[in-house]
C-alpha positions in Angstrom: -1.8 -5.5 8.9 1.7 -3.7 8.8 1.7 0.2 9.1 2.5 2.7 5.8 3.6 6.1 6.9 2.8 8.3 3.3 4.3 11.2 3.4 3.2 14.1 0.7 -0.2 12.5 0.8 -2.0 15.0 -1.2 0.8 14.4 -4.0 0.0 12.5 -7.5 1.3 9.5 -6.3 1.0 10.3 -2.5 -2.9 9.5 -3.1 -2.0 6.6 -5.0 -1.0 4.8 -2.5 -3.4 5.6 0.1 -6.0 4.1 -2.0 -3.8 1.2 -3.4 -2.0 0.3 0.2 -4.6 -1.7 1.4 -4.7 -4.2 -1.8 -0.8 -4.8 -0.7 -1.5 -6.2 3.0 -0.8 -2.0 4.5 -3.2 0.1 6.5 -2.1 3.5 4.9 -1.2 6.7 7.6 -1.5 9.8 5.1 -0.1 12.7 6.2 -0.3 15.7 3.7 2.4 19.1 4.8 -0.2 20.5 6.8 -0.3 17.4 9.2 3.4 17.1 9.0 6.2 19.2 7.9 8.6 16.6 6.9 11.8 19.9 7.1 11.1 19.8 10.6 13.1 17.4 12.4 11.8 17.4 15.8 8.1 17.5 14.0 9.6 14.1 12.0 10.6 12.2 15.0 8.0 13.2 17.4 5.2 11.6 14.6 7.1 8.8 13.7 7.6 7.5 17.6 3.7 8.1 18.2 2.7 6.7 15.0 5.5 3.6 15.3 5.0 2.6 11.1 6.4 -0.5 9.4 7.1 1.5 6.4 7.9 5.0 5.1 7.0 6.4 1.8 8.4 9.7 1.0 6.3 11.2 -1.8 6.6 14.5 -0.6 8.5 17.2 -2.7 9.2 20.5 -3.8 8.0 19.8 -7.8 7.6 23.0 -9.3 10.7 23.3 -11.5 10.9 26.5 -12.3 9.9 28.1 -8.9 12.4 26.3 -7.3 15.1 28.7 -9.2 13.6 31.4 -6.6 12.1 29.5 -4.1 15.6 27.7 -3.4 15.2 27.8 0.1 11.8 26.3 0.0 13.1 23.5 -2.3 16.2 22.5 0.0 13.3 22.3 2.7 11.2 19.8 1.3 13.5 18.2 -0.9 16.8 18.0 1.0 16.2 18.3 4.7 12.9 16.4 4.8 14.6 13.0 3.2 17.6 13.7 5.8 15.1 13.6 8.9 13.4 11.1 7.4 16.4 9.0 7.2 18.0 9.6 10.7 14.3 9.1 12.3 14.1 5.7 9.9 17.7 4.3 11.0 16.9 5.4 15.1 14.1 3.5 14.7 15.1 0.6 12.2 12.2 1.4 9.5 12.3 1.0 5.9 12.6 4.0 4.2 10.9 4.4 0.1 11.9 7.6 -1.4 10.8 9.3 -4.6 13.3 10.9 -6.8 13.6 12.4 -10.5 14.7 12.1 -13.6 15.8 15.6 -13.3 19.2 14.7 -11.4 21.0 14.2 -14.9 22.0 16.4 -17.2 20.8 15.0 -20.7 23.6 14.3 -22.5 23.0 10.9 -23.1 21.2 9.8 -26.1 19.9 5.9 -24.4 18.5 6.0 -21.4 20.2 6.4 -18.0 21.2 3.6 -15.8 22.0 3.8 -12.1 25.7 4.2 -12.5 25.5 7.1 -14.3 26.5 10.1 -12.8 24.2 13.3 -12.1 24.5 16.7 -13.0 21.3 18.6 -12.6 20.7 21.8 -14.6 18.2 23.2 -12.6 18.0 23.6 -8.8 15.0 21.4 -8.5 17.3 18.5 -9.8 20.5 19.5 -7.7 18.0 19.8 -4.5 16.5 16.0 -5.3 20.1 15.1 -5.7 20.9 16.3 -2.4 17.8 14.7 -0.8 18.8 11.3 -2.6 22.5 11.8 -0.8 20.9 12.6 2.4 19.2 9.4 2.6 22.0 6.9 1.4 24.2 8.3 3.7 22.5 8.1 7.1 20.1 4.7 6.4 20.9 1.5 4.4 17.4 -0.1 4.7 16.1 2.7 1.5 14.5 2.5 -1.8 15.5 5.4 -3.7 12.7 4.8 -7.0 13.8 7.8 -9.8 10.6 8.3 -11.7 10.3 10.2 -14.9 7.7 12.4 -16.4 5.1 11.2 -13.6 1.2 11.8 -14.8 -1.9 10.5 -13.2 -5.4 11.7 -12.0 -4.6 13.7 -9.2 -2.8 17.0 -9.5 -1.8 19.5 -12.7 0.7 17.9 -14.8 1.6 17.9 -18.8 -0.9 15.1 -19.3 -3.9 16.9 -17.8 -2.5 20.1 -19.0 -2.6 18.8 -22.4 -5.9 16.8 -22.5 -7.2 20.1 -21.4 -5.5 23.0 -23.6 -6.3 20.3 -26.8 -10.1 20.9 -26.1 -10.2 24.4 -25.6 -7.4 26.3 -28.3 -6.9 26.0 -32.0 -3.2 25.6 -31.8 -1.0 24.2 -29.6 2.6 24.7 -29.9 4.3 21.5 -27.7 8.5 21.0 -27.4 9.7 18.2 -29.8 13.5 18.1 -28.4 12.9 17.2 -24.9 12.5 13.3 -24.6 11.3 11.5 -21.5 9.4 8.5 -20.0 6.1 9.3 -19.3 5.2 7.0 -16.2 1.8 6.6 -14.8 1.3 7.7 -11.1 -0.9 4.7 -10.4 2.3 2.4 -11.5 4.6 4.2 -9.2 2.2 3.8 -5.9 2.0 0.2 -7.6 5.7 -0.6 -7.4 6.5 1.0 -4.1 3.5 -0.8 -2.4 5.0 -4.4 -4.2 8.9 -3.3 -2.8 7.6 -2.7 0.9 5.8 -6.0 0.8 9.0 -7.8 -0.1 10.8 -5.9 1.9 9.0 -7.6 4.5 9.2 -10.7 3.5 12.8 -11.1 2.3 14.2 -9.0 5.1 17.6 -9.7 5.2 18.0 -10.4 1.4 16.2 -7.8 -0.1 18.3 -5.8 -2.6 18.0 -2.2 -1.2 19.9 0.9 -3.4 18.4 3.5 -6.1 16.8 2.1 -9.2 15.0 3.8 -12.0 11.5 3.3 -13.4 10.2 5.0 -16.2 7.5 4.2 -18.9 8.4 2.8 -22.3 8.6 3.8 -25.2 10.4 6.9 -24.6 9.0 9.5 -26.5 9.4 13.6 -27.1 6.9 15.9 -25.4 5.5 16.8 -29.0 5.2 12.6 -29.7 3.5 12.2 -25.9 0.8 15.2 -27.0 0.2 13.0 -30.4 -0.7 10.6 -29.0 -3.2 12.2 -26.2 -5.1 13.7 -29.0 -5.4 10.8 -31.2 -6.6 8.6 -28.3 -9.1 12.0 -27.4 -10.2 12.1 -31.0 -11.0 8.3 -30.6 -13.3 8.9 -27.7 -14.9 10.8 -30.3 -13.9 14.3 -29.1 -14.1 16.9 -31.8 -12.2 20.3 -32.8 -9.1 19.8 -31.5 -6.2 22.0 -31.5 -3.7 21.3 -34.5 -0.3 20.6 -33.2 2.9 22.2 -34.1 6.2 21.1 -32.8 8.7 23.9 -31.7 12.5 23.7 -29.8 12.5 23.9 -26.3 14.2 27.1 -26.9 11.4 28.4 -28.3 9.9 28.6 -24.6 12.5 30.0 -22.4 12.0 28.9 -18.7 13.7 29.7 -15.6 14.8 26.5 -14.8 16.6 24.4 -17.8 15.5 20.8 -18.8 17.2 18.0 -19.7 16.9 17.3 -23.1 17.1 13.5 -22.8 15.9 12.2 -19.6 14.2 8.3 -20.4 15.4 6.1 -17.4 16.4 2.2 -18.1 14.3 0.2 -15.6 16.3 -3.0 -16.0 17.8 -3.3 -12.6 14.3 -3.1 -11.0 13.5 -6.0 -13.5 16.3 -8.0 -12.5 16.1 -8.0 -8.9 12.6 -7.8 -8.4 11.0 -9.0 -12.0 8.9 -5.3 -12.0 9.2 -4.0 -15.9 9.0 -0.7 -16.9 5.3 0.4 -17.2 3.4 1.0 -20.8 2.8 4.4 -20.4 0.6 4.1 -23.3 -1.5 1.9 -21.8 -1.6 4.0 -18.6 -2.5 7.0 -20.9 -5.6 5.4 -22.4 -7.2 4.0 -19.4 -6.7 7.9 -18.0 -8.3 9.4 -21.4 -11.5 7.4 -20.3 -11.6 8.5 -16.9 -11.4 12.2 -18.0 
């Protein structure tokens, strides 16, 4: 059974794929930050020469948006420097290397979803600090998977799903943006699709089609649309007194950091070169909904 290296382990998708590795031929290693600080080069190399993996997965990250305004140091860390000692550890030692980026690398000026091609231009210094962690690793290693995700939600973790599910339940009103519009993508997907990608990487070797590629759940919806849509399945599981939902401008909730106002992803390449389609984030909504 090959090795996966996880990195970020305690992330959304980071636990993911420690449960889902094993279903894909991998015996997972999962390190959270406290058993390795992926800024820390010498940290980096030292555990990937003991630990000798197959693969790497990097879903660590520095995710909290608006901190990273402040915190921009902390950001770089994790989301810069990490990827780049990654990447020179993954090219000394000729090892894959699968890292997790964001939607949050384009602006939102667009008004159909973003393609590879297309170029960047963060708003915020979490997306410029991804960007730079996406540069990092094309430059030093060509064996990578760069996956851009959008709007990630899952089990694990606080994120606008959860956050949603849970404020619907307990207040009478819920005021939700209706002019920022995304992909909402299921975490369990993006483990899914990573694991699939380092099998065939295996397998193909020499022809596999490495480079950045976008997946992000269809339709894409606004954030007031993506709460509709979590109530109404709540309210089919028969929950009762619900919050009534009132859609406002993003402007209406001024944040540090600024948010693309139109940030779906278009996951054809993926589907092309590897037959992997976009997820149904509906789908992957519903199934969730039960669980909770």
């Amino acid at each position: 059974m090959k090795k996966l290296l996880i990195t970020g382990a305690k992330g959304q998708v980071g636990q993911e794929l420690t449960q889902q590795a094993n279903f894909h031929s991998f015996k997972p290693i999962p390190l959270s930050r406290a058993d390795l600080d992926i800024s820390d080069y010498d940290q980096v190399d030292q555990t990937v020469n003991d630990i000798k993996p197959d693969i790497i997965i990097n879903a660590a990250a520095f995710t909290n948006v608006d901190l990273a305004e402040t915190k921009q140091e902390q950001a770089l860390a994790c989301n810069k420097e990490g990827p780049d000692n990654l990447a020179v550890t993954a090219a000394k030692l000729n090892i894959p290397l699968f890292h997790i980026s964001t939607d949050f690398i384009f602006d939102g000026e667009k008004n159909t979803p973003y393609i590879e091609d297309d170029d960047p231009n963060p708003l915020s210094f979490y997306g410029e600090s991804k960007l730079l962690g996406e540069e990092a690793v094309w430059t030093v290693w060509d064996k990578h998977i760069i996956l851009r995700v959008s709007w990630v939600f899952g089990q694990y973790g606080h994120n606008f799903f959860s956050g949603v599910a849970d404020w619907a339940k307990n207040k009478k009103e819920l005021q939700i943006v209706s002019d920022q519009v995304g992909g909402p993508t299921p975490a369990n997907a993006v483990a899914e699709t990573l694991l699939v990608l380092a099998a065939k990487s295996i397998e193909q070797n020499n022809s596999f089609y490495w480079g950045t590629y976008h997946y992000s759940g269809l339709p894409a919806v606004s954030r007031f649309e993506y709460t509709q849509f979590i109530v109404s399945e709540l309210k089919k599981m028969g929950v009762e007194n619900l919050a009534n939902l009132v859609p406002v401008p993003a402007s209406h909730y001024p944040m540090p950091a600024q948010r693309p106002a139109y940030s779906a992803l278009d996951s054809g390449l993926l589907e092309r070169n590897f037959g992997i389609k976009a997820p149904d984030w509906q789908e992957g909504a519903r199934e969730l909904i039960k669980i909770k």
